[in-house]
C-alpha positions as CSV (number, residue, x, y, z in Angstrom):
1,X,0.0,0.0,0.0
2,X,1.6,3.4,-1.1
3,X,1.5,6.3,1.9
4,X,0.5,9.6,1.3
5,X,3.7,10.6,0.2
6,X,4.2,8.7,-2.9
7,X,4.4,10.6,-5.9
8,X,0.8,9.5,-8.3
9,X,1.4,7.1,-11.0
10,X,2.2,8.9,-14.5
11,X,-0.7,8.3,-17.0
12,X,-0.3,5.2,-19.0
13,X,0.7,6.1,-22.9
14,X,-1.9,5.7,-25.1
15,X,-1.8,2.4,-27.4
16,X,-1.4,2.7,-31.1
17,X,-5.2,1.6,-31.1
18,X,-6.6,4.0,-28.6
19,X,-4.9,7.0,-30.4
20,X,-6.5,5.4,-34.2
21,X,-9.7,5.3,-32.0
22,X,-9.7,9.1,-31.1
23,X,-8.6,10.1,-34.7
24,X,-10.9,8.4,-36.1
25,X,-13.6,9.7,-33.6
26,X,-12.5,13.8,-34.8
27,X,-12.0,12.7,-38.5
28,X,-15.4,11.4,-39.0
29,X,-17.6,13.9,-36.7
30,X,-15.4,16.9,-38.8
31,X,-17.9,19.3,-40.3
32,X,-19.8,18.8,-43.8
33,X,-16.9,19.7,-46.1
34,X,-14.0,20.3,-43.9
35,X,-13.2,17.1,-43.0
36,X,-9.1,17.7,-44.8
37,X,-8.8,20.7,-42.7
38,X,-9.5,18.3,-39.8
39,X,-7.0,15.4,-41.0
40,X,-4.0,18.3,-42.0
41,X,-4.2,18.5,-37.8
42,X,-4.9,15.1,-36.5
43,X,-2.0,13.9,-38.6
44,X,0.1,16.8,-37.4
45,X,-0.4,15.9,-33.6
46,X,-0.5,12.2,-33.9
47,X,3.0,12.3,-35.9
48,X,2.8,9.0,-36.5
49,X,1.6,8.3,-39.9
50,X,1.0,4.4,-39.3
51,X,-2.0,5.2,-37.0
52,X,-2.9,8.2,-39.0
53,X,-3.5,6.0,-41.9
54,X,-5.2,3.4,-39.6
55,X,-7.8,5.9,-38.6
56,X,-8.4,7.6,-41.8
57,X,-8.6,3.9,-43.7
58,X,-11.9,3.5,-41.1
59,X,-13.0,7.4,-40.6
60,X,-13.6,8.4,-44.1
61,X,-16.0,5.9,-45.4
62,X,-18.0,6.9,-42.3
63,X,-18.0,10.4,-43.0
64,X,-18.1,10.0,-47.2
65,X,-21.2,8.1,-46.6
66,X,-22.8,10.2,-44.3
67,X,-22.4,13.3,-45.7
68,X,-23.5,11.7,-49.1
69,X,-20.2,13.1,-51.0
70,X,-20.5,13.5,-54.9
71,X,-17.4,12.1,-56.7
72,X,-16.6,12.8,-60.7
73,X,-16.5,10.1,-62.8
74,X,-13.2,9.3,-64.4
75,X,-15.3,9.8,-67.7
76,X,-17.0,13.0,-66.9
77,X,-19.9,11.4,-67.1
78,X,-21.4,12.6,-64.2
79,X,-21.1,12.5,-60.4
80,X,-21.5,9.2,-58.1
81,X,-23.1,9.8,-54.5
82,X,-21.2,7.8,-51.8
83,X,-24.4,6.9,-50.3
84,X,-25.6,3.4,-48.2
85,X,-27.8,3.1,-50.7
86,X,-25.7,2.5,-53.4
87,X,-22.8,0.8,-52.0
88,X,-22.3,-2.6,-53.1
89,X,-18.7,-3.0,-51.3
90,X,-16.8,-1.1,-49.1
91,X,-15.0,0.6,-52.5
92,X,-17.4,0.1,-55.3
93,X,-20.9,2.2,-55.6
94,X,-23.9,2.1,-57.8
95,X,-24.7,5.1,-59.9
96,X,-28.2,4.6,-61.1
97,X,-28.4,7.7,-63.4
98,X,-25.4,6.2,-65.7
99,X,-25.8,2.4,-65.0
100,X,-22.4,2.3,-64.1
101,X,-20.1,0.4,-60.5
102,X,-17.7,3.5,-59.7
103,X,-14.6,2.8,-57.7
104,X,-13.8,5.0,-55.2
105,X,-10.4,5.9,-53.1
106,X,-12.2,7.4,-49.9
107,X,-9.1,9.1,-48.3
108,X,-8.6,10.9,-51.7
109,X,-12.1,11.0,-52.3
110,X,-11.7,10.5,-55.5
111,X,-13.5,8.2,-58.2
112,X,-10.7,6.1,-59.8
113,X,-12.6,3.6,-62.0
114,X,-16.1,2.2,-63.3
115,X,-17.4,-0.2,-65.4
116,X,-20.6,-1.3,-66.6
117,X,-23.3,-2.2,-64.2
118,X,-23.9,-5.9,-64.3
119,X,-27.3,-6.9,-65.3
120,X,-27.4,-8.6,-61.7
121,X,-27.2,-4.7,-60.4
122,X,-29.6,-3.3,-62.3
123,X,-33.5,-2.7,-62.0
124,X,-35.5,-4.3,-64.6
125,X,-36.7,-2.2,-67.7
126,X,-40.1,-1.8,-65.4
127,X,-38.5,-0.7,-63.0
128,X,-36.1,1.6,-64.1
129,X,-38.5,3.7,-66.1
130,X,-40.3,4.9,-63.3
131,X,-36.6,5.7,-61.5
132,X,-35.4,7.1,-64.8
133,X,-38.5,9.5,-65.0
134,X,-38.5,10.4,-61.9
135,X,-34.5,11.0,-61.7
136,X,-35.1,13.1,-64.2
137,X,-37.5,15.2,-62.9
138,X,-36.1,15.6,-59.5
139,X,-33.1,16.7,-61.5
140,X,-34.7,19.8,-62.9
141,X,-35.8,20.6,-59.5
142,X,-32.5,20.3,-58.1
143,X,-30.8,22.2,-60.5
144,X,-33.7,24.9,-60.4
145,X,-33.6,25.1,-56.2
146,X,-29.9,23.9,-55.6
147,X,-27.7,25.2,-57.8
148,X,-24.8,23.0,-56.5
149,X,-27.1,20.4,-55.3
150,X,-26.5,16.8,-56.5
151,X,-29.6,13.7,-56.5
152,X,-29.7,10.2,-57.3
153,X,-33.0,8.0,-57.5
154,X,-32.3,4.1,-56.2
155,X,-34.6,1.1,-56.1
156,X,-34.2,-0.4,-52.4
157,X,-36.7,-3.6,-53.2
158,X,-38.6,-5.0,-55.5
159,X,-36.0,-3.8,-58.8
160,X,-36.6,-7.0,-60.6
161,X,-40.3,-6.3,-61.1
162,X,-41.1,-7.2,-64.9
163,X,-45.1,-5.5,-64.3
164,X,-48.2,-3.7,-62.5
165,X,-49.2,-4.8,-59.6
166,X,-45.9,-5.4,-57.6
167,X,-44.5,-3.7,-54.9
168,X,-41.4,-1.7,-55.2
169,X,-39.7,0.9,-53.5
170,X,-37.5,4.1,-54.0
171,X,-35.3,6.0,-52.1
172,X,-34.1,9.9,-53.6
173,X,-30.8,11.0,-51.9
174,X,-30.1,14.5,-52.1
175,X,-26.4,16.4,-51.4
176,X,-26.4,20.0,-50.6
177,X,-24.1,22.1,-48.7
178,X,-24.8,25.7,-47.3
179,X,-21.3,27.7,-46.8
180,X,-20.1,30.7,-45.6
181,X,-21.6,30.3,-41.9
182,X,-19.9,29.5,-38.3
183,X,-23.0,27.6,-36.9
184,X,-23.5,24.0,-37.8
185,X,-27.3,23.3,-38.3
186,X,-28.4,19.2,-38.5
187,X,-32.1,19.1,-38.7
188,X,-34.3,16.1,-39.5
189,X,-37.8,16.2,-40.3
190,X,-40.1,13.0,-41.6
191,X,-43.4,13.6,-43.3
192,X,-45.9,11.7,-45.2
193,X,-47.7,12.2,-48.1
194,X,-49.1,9.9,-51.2
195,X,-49.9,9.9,-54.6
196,X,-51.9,7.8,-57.0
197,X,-50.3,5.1,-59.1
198,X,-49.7,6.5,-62.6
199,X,-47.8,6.5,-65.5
200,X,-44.1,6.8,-64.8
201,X,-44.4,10.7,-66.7
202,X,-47.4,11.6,-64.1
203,X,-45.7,9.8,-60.9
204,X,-42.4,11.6,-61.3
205,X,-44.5,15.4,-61.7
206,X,-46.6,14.5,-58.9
207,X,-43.5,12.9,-56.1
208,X,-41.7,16.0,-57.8
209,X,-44.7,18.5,-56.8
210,X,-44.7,17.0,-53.1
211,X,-41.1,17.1,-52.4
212,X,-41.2,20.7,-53.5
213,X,-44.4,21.7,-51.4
214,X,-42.8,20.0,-48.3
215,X,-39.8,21.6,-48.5
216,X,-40.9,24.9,-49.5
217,X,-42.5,24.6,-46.5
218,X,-39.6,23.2,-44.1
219,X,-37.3,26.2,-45.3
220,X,-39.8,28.4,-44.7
221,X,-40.1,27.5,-41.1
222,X,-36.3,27.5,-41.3
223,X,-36.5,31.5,-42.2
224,X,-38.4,32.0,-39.4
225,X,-36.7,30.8,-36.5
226,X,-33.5,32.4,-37.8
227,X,-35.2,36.0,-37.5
228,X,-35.7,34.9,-33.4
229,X,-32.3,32.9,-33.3
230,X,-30.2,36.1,-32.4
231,X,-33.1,36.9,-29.3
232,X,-33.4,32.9,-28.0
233,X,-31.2,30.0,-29.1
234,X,-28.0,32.1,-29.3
235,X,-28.9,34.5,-26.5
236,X,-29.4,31.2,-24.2
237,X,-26.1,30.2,-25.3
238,X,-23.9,32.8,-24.2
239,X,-23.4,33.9,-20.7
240,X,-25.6,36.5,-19.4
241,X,-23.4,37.8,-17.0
242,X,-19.3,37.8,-16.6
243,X,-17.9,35.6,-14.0
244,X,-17.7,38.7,-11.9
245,X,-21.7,38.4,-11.8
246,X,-21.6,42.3,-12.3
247,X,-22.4,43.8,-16.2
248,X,-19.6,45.8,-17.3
249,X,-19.8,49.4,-16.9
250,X,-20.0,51.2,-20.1
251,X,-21.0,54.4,-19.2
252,X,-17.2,54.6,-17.2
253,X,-14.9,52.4,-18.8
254,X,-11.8,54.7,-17.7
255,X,-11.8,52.6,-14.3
256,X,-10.1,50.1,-15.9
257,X,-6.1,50.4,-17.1
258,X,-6.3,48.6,-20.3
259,X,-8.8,51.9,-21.7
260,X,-6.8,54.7,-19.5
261,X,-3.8,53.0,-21.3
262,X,-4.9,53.0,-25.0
263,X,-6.7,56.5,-23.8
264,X,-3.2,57.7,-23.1
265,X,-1.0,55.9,-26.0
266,X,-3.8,57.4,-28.5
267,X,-3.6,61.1,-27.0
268,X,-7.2,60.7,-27.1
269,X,-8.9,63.8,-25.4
270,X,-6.3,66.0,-25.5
C-alpha cells in the first residue's frame, strides 16, 4: 500500500489503437466539407503516420457516406453519390443515373474507376422507367432550387419487377451544402404524403410536386426561427453575465487600465 507521500502514477501512454480510435472519432464527426482541414491536424499531432492512416482507412467511409459526398467520374460522365444506398462494397458504388459500378479511393475521395453495371445490379426495364422519369425530374428541381445540389433515385426492393401490380420501392438521396456560416445546423424532419399510381411521366411530376411543397415549406419555417435565433437559441447560449456576476460598466470604462492605457497611447482627449 503506497503512503500519502508517494508521488501518483504517471498516465499510462496511449496504445497505437486508442490514439487510431480518437482520430478516427475527430475525422469522422469533422464538419460537412471540412473534413481535410481536420486530417491536416490530426496527422500533425498524432506524428505517427501508421496510425494516421489506420484511422483515416476506417474514418472516411464513415463520413463520405454520411455526408453523401459527390465524386466525378473518371469519364466525366457525371457524379456518383457515396451513399448506403448505393454501396455494393466497401470501395465500389452504384450510380443509377449512368448504369455504371464506380470505384472509389475514400481518403482521396476521388473516383478512380467504373465499369458497366452488371445486369445482376440493375432494375429491370419496369423498374427503371419509373426511377429514370423520376430521376429526371427531380433533377430539374434540383438544378432549379440547388444550384450545386447533387440527386440520385435508387430502387431499395422490388428492382426485378417485370409489371403492374408489384411492390417496389425508392429512395431519392439529395447532397447540398450551405457555406459561408460558423454555426453548424443538422435538422431532421419525416413527413408523409401519397400519390396515386400512374404512369411513370405523371408519378415523377406529382412525387416532384410533393417534395417541393414540403420543403418549401420546411425552409420556410427555417426562415423564421433564424429572425428569433439572435433573441433565443443564441442568446441562451452565451453567458448572461461575466464571472464577476456584475455587467460591465460602459457608461465609465476609464476605471479600468487597459482603456486609460490606450486613452493615453492614443492622446485621445487631448
Amino acid at each position: 500500500m503506497a503512503d500519502g507521500g508517494d508521488e501518483p502514477d504517471e498516465a499510462e501512454e496511449l496504445s497505437g489503437r486508442q490514439k487510431a480510435e480518437i482520430a478516427k472519432w475527430f475525422l469522422a464527426n469533422a464538419p460537412a466539407g471540412e473534413i481535410h482541414y481536420v486530417a491536416k491536424d490530426v496527422r500533425s499531432i498524432l506524428g505517427d503516420d501508421g496510425i494516421y492512416e489506420m484511422a483515416a482507412a476506417e474514418a472516411y467511409p464513415v463520413y463520405n457516406k454520411a455526408h453523401l459526398i459527390a465524386l466525378q467520374m473518371p469519364d466525366r460522365s457525371g457524379d456518383v453519390l457515396i451513399t448506403a444506398y448505393g454501396e455494393l462494397d466497401k470501395n465500389n458504388y452504384f450510380d443509377p443515373r449512368t448504369a455504371q459500378v464506380a470505384t472509389v479511393d475514400h481518403v482521396k475521395q476521388v473516383c478512380i474507376n467504373v465499369r458497366p453495371a452488371s445486369d445482376e445490379e440493375l432494375p429491370s426495364p419496369y423498374i427503371d422507367e419509373f426511377r429514370g422519369t423520376l430521376a429526371d425530374e427531380l433533377s430539374k428541381y434540383v438544378g432549379e432550387t440547388y444550384p450545386k445540389g447533387t440527386c440520385a433515385v435508387y430502387c431499395i426492393s422490388g428492382k426485378d419487377a417485370e409489371g403492374p401490380g408489384a411492390d417496389f420501392e425508392f429512395v431519392i438521396v439529395g447532397s447540398h451544402y450551405f457555406e459561408e456560416g460558423n454555426v453548424h445546423l443538422d435538422a431532421k424532419n419525416e413527413f408523409k404524403d401519397s400519390t396515386i399510381f400512374q404512369s411513370p411521366e405523371d408519378c415523377a411530376a406529382s412525387i416532384t410536386n410533393i417534395i417541393c411543397h414540403i420543403e418549401t415549406e420546411f425552409m420556410a419555417s427555417l426562415e423564421a426561427s433564424y429572425v428569433h435565433l439572435p433573441d433565443t437559441t443564441f442568446k441562451d447560449l452565451r453567458r448572461k453575465l461575466p464571472v464577476t456576476r456584475t455587467l460591465f460598466p460602459w457608461h465609465n470604462t476609464l476605471q479600468f487600465s487597459l482603456t486609460r492605457d490606450i486613452t493615453r497611447e492614443l492622446e485621445i482627449g487631448q
